[in-house]
MOPAC internal coordinates of N, CA, C and O (Angstrom, degrees):
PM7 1SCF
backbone

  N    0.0000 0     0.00 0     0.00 0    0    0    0
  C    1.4515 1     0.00 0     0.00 0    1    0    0
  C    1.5289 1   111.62 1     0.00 0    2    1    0
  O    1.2310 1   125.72 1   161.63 1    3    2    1
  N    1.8558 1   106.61 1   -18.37 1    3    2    1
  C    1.5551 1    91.39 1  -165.30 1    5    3    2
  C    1.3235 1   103.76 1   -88.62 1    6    5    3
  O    1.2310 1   121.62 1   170.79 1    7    6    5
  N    1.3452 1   114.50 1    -9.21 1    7    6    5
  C    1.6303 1   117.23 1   172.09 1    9    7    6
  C    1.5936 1   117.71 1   -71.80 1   10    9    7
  O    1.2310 1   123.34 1   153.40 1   11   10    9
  N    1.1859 1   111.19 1   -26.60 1   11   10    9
  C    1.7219 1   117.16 1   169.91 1   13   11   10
  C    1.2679 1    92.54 1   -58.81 1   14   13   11
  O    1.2310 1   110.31 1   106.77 1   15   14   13
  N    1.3758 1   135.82 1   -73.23 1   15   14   13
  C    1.3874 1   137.45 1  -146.18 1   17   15   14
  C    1.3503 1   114.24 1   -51.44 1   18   17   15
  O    1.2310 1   127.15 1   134.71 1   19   18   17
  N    1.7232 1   103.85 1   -45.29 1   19   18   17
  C    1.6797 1   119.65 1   178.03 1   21   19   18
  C    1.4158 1   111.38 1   -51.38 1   22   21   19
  O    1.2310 1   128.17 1   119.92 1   23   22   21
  N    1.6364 1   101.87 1   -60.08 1   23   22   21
  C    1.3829 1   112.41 1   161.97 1   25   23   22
  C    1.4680 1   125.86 1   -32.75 1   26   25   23
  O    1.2310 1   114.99 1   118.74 1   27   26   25
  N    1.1221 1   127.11 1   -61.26 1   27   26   25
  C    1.4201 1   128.95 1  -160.48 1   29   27   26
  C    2.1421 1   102.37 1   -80.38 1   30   29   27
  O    1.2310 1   129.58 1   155.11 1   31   30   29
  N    1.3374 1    99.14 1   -24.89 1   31   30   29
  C    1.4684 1   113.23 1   163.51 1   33   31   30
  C    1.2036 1   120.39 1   -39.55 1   34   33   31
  O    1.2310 1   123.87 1   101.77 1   35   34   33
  N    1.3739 1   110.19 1   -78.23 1   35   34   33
  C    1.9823 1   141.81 1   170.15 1   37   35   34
  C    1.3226 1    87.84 1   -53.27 1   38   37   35
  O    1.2310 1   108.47 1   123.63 1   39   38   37
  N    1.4251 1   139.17 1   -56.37 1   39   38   37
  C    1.4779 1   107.87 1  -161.45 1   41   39   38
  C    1.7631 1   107.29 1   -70.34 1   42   41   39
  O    1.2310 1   125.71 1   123.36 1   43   42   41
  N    1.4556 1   106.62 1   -56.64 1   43   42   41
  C    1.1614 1    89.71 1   174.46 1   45   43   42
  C    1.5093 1   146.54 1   -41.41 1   46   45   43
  O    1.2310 1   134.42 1   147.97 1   47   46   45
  N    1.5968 1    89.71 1   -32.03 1   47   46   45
  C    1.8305 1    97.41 1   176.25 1   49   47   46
  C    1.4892 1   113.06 1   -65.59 1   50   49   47
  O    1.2310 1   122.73 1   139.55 1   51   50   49
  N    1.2200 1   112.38 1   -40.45 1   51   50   49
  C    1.4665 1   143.24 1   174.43 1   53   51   50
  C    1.5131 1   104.21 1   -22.15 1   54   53   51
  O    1.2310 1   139.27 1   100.06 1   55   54   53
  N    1.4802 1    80.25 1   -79.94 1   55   54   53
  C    1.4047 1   115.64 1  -172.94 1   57   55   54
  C    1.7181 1   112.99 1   -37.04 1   58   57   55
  O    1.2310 1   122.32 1   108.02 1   59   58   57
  N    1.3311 1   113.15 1   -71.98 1   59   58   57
  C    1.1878 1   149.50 1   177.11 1   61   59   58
  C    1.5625 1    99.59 1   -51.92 1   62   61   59
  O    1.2310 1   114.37 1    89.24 1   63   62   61
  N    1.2373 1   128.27 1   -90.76 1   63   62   61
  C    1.4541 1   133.54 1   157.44 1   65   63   62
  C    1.6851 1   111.12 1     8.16 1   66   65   63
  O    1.2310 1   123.04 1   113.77 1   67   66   65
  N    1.4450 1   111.77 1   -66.23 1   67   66   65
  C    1.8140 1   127.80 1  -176.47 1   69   67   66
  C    1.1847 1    93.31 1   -70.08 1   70   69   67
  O    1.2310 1   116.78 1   116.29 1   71   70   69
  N    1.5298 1   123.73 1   -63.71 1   71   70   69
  C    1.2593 1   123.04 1  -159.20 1   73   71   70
  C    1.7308 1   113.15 1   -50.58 1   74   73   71
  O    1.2310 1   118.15 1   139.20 1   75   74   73
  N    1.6397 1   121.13 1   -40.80 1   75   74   73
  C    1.5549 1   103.43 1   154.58 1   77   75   74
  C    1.2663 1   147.82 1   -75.73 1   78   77   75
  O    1.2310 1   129.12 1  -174.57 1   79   78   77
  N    1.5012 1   100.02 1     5.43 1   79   78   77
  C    1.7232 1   110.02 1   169.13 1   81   79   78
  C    1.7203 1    91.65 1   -80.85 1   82   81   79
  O    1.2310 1   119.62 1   133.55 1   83   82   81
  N    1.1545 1   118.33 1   -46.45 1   83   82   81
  C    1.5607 1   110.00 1  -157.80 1   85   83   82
  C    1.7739 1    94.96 1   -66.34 1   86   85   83
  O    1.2310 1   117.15 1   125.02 1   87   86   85
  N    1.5246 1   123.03 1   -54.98 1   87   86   85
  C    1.4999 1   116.38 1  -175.76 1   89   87   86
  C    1.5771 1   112.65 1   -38.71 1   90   89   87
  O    1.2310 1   126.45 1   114.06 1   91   90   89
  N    1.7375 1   105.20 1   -65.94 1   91   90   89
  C    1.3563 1   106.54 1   162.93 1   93   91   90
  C    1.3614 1   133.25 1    -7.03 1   94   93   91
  O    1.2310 1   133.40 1   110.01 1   95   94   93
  N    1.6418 1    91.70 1   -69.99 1   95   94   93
  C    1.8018 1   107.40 1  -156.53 1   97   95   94
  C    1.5122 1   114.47 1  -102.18 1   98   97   95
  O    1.2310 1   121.99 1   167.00 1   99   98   97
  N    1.3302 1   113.79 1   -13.00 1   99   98   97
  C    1.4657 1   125.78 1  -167.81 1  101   99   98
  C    1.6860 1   119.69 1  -138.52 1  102  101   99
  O    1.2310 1   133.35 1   176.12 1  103  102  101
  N    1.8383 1    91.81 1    -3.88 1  103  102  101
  C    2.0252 1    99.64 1   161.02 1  105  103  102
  C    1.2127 1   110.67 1  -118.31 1  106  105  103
  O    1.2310 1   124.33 1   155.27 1  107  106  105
  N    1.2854 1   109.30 1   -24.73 1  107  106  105
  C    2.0996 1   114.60 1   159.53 1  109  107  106
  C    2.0319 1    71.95 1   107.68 1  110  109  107
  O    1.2310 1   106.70 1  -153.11 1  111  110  109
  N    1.2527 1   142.34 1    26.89 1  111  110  109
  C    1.5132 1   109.55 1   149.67 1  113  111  110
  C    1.1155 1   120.06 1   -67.48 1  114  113  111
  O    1.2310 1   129.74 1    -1.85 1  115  114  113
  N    1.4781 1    98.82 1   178.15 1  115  114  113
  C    1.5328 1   110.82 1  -172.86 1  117  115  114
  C    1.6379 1   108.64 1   -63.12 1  118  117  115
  O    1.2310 1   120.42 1   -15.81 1  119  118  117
  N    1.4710 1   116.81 1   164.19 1  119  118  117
  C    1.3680 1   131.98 1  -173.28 1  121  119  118
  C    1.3552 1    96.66 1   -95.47 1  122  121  119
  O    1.2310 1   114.84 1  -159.98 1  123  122  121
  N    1.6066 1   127.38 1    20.02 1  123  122  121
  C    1.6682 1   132.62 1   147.63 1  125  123  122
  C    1.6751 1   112.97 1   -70.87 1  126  125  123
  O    1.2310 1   123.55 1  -170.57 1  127  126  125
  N    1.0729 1   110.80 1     9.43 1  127  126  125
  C    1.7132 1   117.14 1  -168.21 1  129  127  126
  C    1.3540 1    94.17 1  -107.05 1  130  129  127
  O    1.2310 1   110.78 1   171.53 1  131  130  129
  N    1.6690 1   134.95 1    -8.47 1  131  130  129
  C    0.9760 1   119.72 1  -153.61 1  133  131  130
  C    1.8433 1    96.83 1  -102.78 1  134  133  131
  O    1.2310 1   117.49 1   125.79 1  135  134  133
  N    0.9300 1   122.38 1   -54.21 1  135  134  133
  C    1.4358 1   114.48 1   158.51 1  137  135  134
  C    1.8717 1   149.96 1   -23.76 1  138  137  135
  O    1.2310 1   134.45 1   128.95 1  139  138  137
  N    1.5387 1    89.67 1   -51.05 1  139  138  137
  C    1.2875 1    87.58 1   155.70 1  141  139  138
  C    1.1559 1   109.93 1  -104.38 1  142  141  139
  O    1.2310 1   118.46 1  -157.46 1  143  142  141
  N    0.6897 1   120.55 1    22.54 1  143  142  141
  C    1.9414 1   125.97 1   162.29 1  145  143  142
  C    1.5343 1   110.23 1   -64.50 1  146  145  143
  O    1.2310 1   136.26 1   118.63 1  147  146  145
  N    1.5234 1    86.12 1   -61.37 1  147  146  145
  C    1.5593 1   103.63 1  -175.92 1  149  147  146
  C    1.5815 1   123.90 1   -74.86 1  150  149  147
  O    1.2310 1   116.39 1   154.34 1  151  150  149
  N    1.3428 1   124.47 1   -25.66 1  151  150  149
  C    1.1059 1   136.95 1   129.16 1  153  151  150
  C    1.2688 1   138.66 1    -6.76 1  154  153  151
  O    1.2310 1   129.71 1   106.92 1  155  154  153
  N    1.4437 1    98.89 1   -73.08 1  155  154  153
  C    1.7024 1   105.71 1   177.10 1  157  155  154
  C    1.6822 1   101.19 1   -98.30 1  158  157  155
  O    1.2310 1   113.14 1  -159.55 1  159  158  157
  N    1.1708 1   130.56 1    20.45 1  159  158  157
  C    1.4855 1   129.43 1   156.29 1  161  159  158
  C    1.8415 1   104.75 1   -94.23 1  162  161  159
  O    1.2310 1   115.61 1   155.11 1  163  162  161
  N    1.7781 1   125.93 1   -24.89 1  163  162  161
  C    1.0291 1   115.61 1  -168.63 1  165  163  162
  C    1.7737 1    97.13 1   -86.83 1  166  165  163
  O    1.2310 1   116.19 1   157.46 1  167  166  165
  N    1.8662 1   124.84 1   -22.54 1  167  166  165
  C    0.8988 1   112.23 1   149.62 1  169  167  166
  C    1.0789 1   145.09 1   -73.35 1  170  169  167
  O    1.2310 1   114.92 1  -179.79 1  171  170  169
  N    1.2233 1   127.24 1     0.21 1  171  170  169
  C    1.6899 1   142.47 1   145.54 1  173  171  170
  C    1.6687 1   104.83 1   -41.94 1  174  173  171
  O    1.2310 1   129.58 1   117.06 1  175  174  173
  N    1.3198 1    99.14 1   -62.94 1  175  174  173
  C    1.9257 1    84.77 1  -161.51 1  177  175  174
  C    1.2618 1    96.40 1  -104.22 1  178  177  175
  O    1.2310 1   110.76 1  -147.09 1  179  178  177
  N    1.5185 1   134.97 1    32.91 1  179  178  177
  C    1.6103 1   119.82 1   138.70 1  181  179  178
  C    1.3613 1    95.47 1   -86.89 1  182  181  179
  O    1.2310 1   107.91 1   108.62 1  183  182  181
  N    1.1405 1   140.18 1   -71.38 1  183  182  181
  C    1.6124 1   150.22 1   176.50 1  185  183  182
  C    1.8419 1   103.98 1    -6.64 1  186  185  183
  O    1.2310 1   126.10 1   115.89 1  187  186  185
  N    1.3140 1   105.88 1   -64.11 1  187  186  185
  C    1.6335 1   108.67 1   175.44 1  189  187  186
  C    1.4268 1   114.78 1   -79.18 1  190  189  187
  O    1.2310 1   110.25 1   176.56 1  191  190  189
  N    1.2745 1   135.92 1    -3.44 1  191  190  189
  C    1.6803 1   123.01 1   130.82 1  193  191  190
  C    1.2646 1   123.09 1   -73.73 1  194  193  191
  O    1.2310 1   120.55 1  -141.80 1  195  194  193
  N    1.4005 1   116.55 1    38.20 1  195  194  193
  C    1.5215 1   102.91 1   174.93 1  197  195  194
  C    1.5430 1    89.71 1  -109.54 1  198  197  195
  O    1.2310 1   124.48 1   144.12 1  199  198  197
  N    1.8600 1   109.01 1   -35.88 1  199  198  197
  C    1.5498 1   104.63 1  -171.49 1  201  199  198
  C    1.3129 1   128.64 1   -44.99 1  202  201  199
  O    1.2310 1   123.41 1   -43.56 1  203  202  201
  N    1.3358 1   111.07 1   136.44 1  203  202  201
  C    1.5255 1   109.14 1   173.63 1  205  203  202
  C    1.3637 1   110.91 1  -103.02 1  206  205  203
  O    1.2310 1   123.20 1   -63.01 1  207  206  205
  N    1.5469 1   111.47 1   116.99 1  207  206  205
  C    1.4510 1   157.69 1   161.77 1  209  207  206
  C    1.2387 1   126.15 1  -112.99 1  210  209  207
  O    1.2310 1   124.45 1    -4.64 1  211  210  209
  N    1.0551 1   109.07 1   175.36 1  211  210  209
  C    1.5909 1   124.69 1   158.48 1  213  211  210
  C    1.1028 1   154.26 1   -36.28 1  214  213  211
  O    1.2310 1   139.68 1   111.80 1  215  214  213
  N    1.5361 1    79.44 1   -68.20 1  215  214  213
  C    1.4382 1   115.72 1  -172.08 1  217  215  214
  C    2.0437 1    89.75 1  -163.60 1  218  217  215
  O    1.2310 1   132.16 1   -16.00 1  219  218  217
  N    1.7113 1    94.11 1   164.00 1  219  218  217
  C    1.5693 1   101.33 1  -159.73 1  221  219  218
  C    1.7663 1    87.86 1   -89.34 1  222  221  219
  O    1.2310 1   114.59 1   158.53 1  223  222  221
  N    1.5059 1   127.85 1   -21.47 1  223  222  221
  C    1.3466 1   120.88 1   175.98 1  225  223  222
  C    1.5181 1   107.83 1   -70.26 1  226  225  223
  O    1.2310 1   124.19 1   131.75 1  227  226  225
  N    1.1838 1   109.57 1   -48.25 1  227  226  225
  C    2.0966 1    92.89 1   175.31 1  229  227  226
  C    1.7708 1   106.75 1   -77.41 1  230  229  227
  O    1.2310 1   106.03 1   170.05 1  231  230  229
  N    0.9543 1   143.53 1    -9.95 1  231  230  229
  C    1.4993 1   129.93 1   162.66 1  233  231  230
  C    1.4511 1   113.90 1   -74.23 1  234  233  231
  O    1.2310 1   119.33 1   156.96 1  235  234  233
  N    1.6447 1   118.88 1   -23.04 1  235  234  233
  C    1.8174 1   108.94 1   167.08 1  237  235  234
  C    1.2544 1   113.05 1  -107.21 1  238  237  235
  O    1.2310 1   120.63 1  -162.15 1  239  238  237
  N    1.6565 1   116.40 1    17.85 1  239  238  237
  C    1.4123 1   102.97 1   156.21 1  241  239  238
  C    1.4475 1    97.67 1  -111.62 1  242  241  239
  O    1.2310 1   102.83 1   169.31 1  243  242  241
  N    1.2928 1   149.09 1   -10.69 1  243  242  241
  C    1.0915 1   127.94 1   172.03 1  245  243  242
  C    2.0454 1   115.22 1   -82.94 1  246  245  243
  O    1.2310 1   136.92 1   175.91 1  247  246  245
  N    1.0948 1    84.83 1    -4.09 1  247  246  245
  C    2.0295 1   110.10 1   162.33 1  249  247  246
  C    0.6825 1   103.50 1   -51.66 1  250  249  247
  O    1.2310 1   113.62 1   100.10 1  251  250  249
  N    1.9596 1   129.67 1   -79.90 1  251  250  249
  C    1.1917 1   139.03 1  -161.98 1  253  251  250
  C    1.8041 1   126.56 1   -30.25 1  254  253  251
  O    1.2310 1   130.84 1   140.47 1  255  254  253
  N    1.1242 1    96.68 1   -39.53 1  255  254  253
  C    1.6426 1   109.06 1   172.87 1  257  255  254
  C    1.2872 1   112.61 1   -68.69 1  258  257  255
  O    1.2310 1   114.36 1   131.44 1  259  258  257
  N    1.1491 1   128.28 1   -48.56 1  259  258  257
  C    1.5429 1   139.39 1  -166.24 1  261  259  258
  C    1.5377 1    92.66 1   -70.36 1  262  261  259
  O    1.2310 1   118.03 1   134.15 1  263  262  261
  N    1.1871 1   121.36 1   -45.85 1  263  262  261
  C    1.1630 1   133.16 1  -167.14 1  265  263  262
  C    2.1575 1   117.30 1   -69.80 1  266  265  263
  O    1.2310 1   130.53 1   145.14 1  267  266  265
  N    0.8707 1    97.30 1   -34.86 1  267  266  265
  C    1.5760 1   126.25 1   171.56 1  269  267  266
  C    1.6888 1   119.50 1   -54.94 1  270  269  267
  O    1.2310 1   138.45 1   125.71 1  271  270  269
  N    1.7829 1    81.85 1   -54.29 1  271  270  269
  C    1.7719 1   105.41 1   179.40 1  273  271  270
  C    1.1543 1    96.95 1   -86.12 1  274  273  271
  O    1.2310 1   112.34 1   122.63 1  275  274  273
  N    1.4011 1   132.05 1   -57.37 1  275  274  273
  C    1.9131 1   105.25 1   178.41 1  277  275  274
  C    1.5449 1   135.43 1   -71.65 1  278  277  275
  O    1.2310 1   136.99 1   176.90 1  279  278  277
  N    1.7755 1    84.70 1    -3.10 1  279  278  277
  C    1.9337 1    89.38 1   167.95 1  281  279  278
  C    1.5499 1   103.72 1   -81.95 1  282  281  279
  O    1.2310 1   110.91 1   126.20 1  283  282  281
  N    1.3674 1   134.70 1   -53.80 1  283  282  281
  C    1.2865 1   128.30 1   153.86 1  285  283  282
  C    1.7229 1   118.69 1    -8.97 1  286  285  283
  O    1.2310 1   131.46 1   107.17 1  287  286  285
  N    1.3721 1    95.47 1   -72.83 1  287  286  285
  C    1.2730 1   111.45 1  -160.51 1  289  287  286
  C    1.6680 1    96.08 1   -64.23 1  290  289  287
  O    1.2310 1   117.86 1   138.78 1  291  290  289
  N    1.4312 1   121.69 1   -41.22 1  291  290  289
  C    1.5317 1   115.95 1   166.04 1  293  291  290
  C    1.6632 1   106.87 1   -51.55 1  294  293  291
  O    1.2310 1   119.94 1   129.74 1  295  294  293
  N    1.1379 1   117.72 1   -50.26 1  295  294  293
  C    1.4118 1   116.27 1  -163.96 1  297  295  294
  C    1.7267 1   126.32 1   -52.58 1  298  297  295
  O    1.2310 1   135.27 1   161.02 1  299  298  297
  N    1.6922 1    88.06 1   -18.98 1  299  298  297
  C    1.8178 1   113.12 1  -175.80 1  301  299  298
  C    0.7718 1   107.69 1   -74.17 1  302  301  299
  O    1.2310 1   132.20 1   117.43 1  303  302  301
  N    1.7201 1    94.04 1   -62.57 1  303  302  301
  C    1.9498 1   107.44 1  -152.83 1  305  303  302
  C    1.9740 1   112.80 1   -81.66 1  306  305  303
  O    1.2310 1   133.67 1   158.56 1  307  306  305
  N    1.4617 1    91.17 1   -21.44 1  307  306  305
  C    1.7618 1    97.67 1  -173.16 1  309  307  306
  C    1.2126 1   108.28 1   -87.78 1  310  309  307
  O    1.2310 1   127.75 1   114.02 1  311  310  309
  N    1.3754 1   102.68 1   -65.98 1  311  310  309
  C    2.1869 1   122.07 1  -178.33 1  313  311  310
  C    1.5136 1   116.42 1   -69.78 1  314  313  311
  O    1.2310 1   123.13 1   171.88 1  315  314  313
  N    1.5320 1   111.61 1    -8.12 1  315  314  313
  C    1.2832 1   103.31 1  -160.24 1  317  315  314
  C    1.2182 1   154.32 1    34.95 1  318  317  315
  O    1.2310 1   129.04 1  -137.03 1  319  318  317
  N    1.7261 1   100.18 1    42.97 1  319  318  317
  C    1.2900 1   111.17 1   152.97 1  321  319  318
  C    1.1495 1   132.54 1  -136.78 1  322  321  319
  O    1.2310 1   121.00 1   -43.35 1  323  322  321
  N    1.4155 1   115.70 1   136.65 1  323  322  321
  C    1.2858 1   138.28 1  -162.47 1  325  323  322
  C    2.3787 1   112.88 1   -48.61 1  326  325  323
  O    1.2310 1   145.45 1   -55.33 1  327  326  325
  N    0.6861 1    68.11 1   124.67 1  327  326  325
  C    2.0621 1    84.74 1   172.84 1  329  327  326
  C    1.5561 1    95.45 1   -63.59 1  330  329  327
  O    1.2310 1   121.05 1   -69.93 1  331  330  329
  N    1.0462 1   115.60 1   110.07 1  331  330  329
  C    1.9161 1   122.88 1   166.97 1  333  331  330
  C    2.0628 1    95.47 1   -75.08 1  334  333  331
  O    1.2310 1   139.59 1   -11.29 1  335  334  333
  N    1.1756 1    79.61 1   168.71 1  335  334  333
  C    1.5723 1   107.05 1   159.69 1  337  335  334
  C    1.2747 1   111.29 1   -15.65 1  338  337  335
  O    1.2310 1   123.92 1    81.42 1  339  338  337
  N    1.5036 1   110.08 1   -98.58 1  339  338  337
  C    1.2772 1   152.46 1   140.16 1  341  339  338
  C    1.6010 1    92.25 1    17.51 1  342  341  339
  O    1.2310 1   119.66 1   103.60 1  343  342  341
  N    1.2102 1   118.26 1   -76.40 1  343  342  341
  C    1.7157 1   130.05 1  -166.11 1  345  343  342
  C    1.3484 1   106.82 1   -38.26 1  346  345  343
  O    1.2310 1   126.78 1   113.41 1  347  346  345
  N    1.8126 1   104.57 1   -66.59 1  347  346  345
  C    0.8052 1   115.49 1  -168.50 1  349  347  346
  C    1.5624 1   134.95 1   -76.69 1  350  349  347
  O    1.2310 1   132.54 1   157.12 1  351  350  349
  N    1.5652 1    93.39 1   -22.88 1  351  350  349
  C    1.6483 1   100.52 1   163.65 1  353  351  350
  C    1.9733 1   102.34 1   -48.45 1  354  353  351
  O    1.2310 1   133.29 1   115.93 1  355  354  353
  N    1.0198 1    91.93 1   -64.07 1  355  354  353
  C    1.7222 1   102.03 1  -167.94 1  357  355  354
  C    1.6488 1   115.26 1   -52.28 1  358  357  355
  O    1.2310 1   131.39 1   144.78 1  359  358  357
  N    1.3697 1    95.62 1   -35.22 1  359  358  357
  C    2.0609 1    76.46 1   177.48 1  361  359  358
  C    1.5003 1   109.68 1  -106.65 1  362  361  359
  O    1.2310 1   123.10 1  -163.17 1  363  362  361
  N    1.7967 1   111.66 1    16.83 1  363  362  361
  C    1.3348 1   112.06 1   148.06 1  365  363  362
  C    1.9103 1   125.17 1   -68.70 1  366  365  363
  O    1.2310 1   132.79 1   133.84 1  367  366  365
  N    1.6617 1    92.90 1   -46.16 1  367  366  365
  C    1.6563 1   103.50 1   165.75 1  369  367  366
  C    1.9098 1   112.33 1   -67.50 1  370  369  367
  O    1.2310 1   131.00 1   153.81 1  371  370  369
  N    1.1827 1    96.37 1   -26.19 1  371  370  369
  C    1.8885 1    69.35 1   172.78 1  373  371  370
  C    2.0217 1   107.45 1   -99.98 1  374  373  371
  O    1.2310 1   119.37 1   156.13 1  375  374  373
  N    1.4302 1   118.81 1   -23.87 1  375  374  373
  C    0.9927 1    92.24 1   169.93 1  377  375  374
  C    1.8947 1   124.34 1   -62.84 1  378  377  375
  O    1.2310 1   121.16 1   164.88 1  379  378  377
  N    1.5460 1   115.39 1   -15.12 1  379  378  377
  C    1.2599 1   122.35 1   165.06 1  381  379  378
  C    1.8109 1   118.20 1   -57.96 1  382  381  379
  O    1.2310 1   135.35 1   142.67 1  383  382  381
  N    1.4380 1    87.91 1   -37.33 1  383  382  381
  C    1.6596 1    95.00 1  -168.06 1  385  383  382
  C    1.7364 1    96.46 1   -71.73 1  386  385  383
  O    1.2310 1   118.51 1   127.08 1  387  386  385
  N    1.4667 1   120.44 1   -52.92 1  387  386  385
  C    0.7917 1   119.88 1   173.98 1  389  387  386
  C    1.7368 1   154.77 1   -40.44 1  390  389  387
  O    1.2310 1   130.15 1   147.50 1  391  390  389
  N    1.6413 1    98.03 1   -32.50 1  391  390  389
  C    1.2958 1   141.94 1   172.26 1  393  391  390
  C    1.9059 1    90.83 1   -81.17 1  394  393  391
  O    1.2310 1   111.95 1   109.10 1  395  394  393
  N    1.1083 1   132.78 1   -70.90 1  395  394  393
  C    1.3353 1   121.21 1   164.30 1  397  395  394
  C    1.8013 1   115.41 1   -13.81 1  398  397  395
  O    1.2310 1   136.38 1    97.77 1  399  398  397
  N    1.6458 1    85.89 1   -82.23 1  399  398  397
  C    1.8530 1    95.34 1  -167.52 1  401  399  398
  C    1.3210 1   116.67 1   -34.72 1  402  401  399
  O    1.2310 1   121.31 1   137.41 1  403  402  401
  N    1.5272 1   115.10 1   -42.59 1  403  402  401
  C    1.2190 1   119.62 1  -146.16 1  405  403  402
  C    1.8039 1    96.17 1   -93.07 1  406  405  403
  O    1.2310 1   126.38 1   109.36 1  407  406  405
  N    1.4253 1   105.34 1   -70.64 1  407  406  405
  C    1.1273 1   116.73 1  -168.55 1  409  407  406
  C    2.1701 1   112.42 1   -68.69 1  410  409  407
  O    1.2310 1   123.62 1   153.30 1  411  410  409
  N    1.5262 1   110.66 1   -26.70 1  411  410  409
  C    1.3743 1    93.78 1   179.46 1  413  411  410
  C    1.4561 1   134.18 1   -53.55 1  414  413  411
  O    1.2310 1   104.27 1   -21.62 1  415  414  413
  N    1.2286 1   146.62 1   158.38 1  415  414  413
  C    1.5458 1   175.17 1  -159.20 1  417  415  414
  C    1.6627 1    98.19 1   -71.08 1  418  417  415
  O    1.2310 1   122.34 1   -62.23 1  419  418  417
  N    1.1588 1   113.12 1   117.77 1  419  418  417
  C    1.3831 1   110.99 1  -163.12 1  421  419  418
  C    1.4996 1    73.99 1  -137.15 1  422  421  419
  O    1.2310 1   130.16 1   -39.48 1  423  422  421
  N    1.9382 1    98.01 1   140.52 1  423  422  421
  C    1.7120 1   113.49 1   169.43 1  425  423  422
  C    1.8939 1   114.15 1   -86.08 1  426  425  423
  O    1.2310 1   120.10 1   180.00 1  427  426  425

């Protein structure tokens, strides 16, 4: 569970982090977006050294999923627009893929 939490951390910072380069650079706000931008992107990748893995290459591909569903879930709750079908089929197959990487039976 404590790896969800890390997870949902990094995505959010993630999330948030891009999301003020794009206001910045692609809504014409102010270049005050750029700081905590960068901020909550440097808490993104402390957040994903907390996960416990392996190795740091299977903890940011088993990211990718988590990451998918809270860009979605940004896409709802922030941009206001709704996840079709389509969306959700797809970050059902990577949260599957994901749940694989991380959690499968290793010799």
């Amino acid at each position: 569970m404590a790896n969800f939490a890390w997870y949902l951390l990094a995505a959010l910072c993630e999330i948030g982090g891009c999301f003020a380069f794009w206001v910045w650079q692609r809504e014409g706000k102010s270049a005050g977006w750029v700081l905590p931008g960068l901020a909550a992107l440097a808490v993104f990748a402390l957040a994903l050294t907390r996960v416990e893995a392996a190795s740091a290459g299977r903890a940011f591909a088993a990211y990718g999923g988590i990451y998918i569903l809270s860009s979605l879930l940004w896409m709802w709750g922030v941009e206001g627009v709704r996840p079709d079908r389509w969306d959700l089929s797809g970050v059902l197959v990577c949260l599957l893929g994901a749940g694989l990487i991380l959690l499968g039976p290793r010799s």
